[in-house]
N, CA, C and O atoms as CSV, one atom per row, in Angstrom:
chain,resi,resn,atom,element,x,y,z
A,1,UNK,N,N,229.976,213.822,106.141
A,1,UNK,CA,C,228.548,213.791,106.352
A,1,UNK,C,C,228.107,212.321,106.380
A,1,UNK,O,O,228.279,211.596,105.400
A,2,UNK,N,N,227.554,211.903,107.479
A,2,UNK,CA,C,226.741,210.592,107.633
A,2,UNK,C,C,225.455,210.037,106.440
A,2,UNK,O,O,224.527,210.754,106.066
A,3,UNK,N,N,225.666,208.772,106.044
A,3,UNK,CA,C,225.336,208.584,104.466
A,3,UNK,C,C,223.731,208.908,105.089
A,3,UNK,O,O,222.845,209.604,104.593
A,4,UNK,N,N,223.738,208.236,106.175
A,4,UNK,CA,C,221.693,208.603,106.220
A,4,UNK,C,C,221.381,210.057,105.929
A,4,UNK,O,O,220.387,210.270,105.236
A,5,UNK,N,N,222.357,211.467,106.522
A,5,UNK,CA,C,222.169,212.689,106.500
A,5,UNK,C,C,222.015,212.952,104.925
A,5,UNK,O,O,220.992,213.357,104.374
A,6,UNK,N,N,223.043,212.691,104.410
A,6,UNK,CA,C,223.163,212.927,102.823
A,6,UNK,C,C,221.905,212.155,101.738
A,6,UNK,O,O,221.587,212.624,100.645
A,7,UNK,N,N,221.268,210.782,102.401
A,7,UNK,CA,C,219.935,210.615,102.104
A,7,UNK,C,C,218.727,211.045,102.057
A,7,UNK,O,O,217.776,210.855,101.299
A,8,UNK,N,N,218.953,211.806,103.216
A,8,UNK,CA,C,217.409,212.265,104.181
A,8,UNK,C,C,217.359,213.774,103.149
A,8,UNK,O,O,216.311,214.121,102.604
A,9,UNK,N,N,218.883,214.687,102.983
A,9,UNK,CA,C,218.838,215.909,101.876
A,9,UNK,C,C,218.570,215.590,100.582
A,9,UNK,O,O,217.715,216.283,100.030
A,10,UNK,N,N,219.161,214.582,99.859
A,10,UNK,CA,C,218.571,214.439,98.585
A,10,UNK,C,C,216.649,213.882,98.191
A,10,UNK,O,O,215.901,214.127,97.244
A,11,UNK,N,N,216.499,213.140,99.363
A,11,UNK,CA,C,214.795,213.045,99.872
A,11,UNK,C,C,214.024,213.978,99.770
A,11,UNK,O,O,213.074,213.961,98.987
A,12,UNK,N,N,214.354,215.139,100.693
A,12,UNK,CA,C,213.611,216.212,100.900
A,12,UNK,C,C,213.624,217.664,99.528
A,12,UNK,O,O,212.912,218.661,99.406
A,13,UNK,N,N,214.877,217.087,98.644
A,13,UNK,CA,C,215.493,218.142,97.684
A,13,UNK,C,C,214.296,217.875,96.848
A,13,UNK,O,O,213.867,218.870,96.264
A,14,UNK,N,N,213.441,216.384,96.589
A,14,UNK,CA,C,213.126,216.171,95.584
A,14,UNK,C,C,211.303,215.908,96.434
A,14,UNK,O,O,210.788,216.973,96.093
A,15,UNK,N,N,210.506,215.364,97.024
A,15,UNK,CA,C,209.932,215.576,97.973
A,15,UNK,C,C,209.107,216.531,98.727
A,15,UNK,O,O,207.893,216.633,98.900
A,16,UNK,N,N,210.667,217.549,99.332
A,16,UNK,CA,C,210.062,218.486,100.143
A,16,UNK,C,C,209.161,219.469,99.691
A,16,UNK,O,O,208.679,219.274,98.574
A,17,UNK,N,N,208.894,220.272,100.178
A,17,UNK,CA,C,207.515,221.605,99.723
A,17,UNK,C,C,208.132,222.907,100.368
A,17,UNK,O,O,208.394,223.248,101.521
A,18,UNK,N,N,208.259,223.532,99.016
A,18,UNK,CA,C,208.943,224.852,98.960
A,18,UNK,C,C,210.038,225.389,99.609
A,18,UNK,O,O,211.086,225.432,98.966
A,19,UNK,N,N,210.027,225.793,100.698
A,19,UNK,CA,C,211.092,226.232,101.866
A,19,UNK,C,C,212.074,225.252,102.111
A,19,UNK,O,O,213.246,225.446,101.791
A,20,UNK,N,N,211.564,223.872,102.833
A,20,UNK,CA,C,212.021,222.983,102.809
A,20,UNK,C,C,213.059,222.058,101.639
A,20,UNK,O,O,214.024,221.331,101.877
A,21,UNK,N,N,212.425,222.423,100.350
A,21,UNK,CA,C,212.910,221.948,99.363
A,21,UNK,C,C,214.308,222.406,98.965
A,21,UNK,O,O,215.434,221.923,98.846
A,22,UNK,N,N,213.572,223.787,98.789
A,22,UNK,CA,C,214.925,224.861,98.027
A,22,UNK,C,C,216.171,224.568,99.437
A,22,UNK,O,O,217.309,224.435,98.987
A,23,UNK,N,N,216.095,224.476,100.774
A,23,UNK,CA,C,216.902,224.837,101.767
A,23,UNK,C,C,217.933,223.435,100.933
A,23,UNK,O,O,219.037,223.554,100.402
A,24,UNK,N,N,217.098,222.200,101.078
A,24,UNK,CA,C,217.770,220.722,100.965
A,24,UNK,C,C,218.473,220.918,99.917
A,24,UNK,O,O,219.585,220.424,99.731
A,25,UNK,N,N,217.751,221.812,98.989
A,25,UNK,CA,C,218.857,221.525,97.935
A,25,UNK,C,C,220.259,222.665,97.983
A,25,UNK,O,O,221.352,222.455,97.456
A,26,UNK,N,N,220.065,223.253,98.360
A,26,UNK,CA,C,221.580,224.253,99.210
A,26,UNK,C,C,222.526,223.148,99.651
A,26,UNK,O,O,223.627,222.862,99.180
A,27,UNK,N,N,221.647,222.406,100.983
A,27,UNK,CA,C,222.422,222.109,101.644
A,27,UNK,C,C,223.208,220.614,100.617
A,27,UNK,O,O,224.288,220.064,100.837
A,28,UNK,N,N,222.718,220.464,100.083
A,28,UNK,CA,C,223.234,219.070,98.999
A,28,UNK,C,C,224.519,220.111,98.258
A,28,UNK,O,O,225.688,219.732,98.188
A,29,UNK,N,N,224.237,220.902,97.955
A,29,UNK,CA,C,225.388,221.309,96.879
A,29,UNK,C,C,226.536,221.468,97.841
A,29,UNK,O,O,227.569,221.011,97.353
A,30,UNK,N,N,226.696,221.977,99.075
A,30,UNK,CA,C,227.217,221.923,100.245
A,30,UNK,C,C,227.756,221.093,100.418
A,30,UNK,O,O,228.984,221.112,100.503
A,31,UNK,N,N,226.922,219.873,100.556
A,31,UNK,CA,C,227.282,218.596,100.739
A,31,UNK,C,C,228.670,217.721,99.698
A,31,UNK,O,O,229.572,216.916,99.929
A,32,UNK,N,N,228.319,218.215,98.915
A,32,UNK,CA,C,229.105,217.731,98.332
A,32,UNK,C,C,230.696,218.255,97.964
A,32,UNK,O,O,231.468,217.805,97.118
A,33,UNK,N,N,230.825,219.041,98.641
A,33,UNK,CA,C,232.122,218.971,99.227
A,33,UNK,C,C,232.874,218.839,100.279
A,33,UNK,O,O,233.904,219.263,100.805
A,34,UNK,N,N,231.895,218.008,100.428
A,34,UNK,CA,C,231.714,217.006,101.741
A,34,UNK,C,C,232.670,215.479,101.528
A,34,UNK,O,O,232.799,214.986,100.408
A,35,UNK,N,N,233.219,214.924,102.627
A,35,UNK,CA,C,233.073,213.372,102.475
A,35,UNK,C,C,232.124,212.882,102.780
A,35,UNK,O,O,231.731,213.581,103.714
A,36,UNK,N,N,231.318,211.983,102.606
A,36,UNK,CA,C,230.286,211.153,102.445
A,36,UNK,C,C,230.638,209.905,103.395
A,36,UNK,O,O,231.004,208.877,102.824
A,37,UNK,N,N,230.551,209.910,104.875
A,37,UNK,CA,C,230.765,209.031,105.712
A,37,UNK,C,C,229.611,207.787,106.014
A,37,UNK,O,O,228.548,208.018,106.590
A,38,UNK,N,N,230.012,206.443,105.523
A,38,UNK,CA,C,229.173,204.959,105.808
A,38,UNK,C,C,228.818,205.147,106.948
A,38,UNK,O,O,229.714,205.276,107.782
A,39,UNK,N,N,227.416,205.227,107.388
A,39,UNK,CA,C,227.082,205.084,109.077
A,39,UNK,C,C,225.970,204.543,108.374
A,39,UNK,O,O,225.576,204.728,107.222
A,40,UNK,N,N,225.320,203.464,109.797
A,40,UNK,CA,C,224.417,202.981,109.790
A,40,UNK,C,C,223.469,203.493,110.736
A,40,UNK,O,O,223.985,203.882,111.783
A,41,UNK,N,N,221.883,203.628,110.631
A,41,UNK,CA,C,221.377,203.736,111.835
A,41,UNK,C,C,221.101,202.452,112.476
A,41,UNK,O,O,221.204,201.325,111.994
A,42,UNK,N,N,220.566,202.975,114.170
A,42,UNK,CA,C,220.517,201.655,114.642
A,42,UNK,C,C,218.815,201.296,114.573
A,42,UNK,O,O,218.099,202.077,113.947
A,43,UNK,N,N,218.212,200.100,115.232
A,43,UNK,CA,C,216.766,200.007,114.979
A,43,UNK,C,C,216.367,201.119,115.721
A,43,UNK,O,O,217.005,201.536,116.687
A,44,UNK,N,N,214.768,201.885,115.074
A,44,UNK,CA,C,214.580,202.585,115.822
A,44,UNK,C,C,215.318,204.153,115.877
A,44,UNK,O,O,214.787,205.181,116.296
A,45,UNK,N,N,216.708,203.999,115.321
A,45,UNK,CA,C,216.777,205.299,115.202
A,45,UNK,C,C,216.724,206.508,114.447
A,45,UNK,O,O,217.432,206.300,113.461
A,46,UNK,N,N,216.193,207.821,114.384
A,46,UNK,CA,C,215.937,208.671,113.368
A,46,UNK,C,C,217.328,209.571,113.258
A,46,UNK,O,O,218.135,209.606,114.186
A,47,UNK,N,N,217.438,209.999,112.522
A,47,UNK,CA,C,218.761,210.777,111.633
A,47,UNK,C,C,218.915,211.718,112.702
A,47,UNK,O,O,219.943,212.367,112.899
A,48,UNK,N,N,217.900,211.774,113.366
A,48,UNK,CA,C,218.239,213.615,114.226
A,48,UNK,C,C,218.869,212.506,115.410
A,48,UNK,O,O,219.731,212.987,116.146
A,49,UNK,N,N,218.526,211.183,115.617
A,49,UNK,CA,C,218.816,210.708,116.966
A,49,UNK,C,C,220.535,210.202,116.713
A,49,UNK,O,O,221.373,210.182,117.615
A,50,UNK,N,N,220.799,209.801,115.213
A,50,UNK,CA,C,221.860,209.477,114.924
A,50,UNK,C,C,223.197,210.627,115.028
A,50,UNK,O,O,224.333,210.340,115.403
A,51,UNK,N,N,222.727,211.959,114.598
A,51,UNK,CA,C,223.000,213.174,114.823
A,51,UNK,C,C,223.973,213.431,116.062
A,51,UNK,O,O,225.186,213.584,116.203
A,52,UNK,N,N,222.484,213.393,117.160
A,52,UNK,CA,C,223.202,213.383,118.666
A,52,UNK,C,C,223.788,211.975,119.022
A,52,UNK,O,O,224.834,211.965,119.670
A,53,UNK,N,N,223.551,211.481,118.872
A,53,UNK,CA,C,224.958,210.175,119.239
A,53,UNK,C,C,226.267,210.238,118.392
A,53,UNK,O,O,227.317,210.181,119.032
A,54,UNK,N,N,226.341,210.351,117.007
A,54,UNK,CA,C,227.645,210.650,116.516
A,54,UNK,C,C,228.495,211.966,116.755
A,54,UNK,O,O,229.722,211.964,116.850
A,55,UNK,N,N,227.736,213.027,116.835
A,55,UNK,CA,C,228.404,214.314,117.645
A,55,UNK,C,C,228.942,213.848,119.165
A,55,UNK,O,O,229.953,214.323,119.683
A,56,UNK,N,N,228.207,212.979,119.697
A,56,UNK,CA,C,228.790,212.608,121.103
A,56,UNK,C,C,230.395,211.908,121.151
A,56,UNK,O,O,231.453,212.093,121.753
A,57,UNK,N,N,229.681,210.751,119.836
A,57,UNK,CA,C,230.857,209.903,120.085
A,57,UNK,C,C,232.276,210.586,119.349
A,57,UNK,O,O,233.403,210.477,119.834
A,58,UNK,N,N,231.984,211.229,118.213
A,58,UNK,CA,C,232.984,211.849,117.392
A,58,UNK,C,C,233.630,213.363,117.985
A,58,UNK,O,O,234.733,213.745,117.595
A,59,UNK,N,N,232.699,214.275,119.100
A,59,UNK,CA,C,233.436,215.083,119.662
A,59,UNK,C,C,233.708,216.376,118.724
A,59,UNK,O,O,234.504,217.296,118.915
A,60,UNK,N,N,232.435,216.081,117.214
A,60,UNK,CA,C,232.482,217.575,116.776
A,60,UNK,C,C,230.821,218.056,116.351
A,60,UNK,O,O,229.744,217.473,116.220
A,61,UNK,N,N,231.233,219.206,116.251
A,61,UNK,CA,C,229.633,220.494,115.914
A,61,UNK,C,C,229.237,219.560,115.006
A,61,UNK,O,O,229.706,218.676,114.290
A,62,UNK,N,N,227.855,220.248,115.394
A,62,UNK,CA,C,226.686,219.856,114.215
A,62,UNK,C,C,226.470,220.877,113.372
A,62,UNK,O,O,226.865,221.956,113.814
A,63,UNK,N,N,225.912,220.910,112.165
A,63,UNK,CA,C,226.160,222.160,111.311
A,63,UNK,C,C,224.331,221.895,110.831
A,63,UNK,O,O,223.914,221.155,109.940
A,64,UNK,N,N,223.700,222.589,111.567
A,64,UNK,CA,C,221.540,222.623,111.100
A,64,UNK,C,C,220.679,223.815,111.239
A,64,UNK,O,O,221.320,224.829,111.514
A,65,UNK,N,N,219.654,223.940,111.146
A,65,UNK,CA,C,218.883,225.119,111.188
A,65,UNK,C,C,217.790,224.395,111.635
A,65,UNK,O,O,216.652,224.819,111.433
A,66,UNK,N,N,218.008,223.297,112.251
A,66,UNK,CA,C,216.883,222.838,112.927
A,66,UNK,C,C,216.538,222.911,114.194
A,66,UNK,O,O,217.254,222.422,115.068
A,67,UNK,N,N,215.094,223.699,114.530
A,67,UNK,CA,C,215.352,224.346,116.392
A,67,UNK,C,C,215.332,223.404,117.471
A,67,UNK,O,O,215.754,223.754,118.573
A,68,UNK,N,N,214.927,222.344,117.298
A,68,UNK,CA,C,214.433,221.107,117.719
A,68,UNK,C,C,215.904,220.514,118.089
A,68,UNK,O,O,216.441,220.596,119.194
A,69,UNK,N,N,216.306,220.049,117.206
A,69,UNK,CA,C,217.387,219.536,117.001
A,69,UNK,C,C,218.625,220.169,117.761
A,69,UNK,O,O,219.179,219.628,118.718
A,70,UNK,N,N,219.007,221.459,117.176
A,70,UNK,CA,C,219.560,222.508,117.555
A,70,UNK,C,C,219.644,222.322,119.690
A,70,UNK,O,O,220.602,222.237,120.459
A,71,UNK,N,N,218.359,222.330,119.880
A,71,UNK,CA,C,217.900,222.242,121.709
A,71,UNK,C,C,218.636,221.073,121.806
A,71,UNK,O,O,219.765,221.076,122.297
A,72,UNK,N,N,218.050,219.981,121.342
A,72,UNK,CA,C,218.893,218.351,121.858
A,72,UNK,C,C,220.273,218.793,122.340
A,72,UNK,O,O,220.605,218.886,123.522
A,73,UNK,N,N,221.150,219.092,121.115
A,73,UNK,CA,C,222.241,219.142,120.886
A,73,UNK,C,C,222.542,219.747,121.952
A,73,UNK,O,O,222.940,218.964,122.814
A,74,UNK,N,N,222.514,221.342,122.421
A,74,UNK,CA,C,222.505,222.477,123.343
A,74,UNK,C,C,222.769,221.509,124.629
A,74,UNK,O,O,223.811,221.508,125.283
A,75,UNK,N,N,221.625,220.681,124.870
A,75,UNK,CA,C,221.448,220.224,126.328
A,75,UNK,C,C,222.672,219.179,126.617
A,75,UNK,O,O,223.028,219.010,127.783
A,76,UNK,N,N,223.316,218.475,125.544
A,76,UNK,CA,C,224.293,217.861,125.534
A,76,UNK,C,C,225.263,218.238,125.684
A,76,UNK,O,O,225.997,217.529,126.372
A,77,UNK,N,N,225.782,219.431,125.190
A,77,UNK,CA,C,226.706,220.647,125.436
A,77,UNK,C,C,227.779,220.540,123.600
A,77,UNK,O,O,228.992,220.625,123.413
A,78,UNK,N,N,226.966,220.393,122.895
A,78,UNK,CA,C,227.452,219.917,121.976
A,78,UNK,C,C,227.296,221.193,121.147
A,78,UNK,O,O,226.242,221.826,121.205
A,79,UNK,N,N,228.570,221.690,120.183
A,79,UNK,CA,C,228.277,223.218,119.475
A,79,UNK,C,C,227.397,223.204,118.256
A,79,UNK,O,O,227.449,222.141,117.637
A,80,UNK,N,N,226.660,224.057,117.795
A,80,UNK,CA,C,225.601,223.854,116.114
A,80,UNK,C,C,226.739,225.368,115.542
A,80,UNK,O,O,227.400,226.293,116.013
A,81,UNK,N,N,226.404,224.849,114.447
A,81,UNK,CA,C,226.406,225.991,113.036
A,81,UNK,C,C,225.132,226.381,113.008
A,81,UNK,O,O,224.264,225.711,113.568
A,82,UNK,N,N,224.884,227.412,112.413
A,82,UNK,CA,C,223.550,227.379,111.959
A,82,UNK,C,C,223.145,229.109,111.089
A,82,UNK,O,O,223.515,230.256,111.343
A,83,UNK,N,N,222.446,228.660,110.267
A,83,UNK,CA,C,222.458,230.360,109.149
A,83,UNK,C,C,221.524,231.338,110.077
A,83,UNK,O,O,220.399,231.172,110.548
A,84,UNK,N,N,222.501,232.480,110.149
A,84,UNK,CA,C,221.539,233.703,110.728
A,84,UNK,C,C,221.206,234.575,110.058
A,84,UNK,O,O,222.095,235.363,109.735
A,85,UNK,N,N,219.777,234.835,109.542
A,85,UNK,CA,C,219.527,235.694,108.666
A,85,UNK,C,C,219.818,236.025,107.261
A,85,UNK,O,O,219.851,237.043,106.570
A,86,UNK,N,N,219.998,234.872,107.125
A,86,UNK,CA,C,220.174,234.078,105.405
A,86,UNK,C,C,221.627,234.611,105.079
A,86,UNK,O,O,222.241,234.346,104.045
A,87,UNK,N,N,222.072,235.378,106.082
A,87,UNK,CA,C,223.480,235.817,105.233
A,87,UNK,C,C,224.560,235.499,105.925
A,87,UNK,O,O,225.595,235.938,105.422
A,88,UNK,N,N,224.717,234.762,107.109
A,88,UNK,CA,C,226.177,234.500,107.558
A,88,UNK,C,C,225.917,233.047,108.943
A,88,UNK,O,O,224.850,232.737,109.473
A,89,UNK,N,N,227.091,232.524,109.148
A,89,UNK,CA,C,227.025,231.709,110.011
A,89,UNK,C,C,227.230,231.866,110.904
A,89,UNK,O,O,227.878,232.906,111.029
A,90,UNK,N,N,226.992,231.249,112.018
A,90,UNK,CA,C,226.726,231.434,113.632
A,90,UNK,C,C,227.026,230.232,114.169
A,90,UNK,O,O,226.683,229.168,113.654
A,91,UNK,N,N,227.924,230.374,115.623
A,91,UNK,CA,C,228.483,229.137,116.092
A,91,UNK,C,C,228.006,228.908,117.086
A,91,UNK,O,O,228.630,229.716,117.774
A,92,UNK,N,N,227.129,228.250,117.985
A,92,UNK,CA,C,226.535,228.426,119.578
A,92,UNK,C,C,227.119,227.267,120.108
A,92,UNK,O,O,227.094,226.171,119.548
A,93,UNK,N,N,227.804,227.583,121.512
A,93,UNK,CA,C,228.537,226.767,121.802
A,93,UNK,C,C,230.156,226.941,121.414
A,93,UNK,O,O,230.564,227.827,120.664
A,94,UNK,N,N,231.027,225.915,122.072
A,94,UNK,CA,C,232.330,226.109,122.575
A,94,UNK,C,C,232.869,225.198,121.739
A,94,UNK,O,O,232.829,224.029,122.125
A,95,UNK,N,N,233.484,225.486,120.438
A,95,UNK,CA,C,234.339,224.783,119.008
A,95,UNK,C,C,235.792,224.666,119.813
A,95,UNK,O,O,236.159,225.777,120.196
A,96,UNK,N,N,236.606,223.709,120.123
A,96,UNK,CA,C,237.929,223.653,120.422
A,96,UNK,C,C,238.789,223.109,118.881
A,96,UNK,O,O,240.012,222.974,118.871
């Protein structure tokens, strides 16, 4: 996980408002059995923009529940994870 991603969840864990909150903090416990990858952003860029450029350059899924985000990705041809119906995961797109 990209250190800004793992920033932006512990932010929102503590921060966010309700829905938002409880999700961040899931996804942190998650996280942490995670490696914790040094990336920098560049000027100007936001975590969702860092997102789609490191999925580009690195050549794997994004794992979000974000719809926004989720579209970027899509149009790139790039695969998401993402929770369906609070109880299982879902892959859209072509995982090699």
């Amino acid at each position: 996980m990209p250190t800004p991603v793992y920033e932006e969840l512990r932010r929102l864990a503590v921060e966010g408002k309700g829905r938002v909150r409880r999700q961040a903090s899931v996804a942190l416990k998650l996280a942490e059995r995670c490696r914790i990858v040094p990336v920098e952003t560049k000027e100007g860029e936001t975590v969702d923009d860092l997102l789609v450029r490191l999925a580009g350059e690195w050549g794997c899924p994004v794992a979000t529940n974000d719809r926004e985000l989720r579209r970027r990705l899509r149009r790139r041809g790039v695969p998401t994870i993402f929770l369906r119906d609070l109880s299982h995961l879902e892959v859209e797109g072509h995982v090699e």
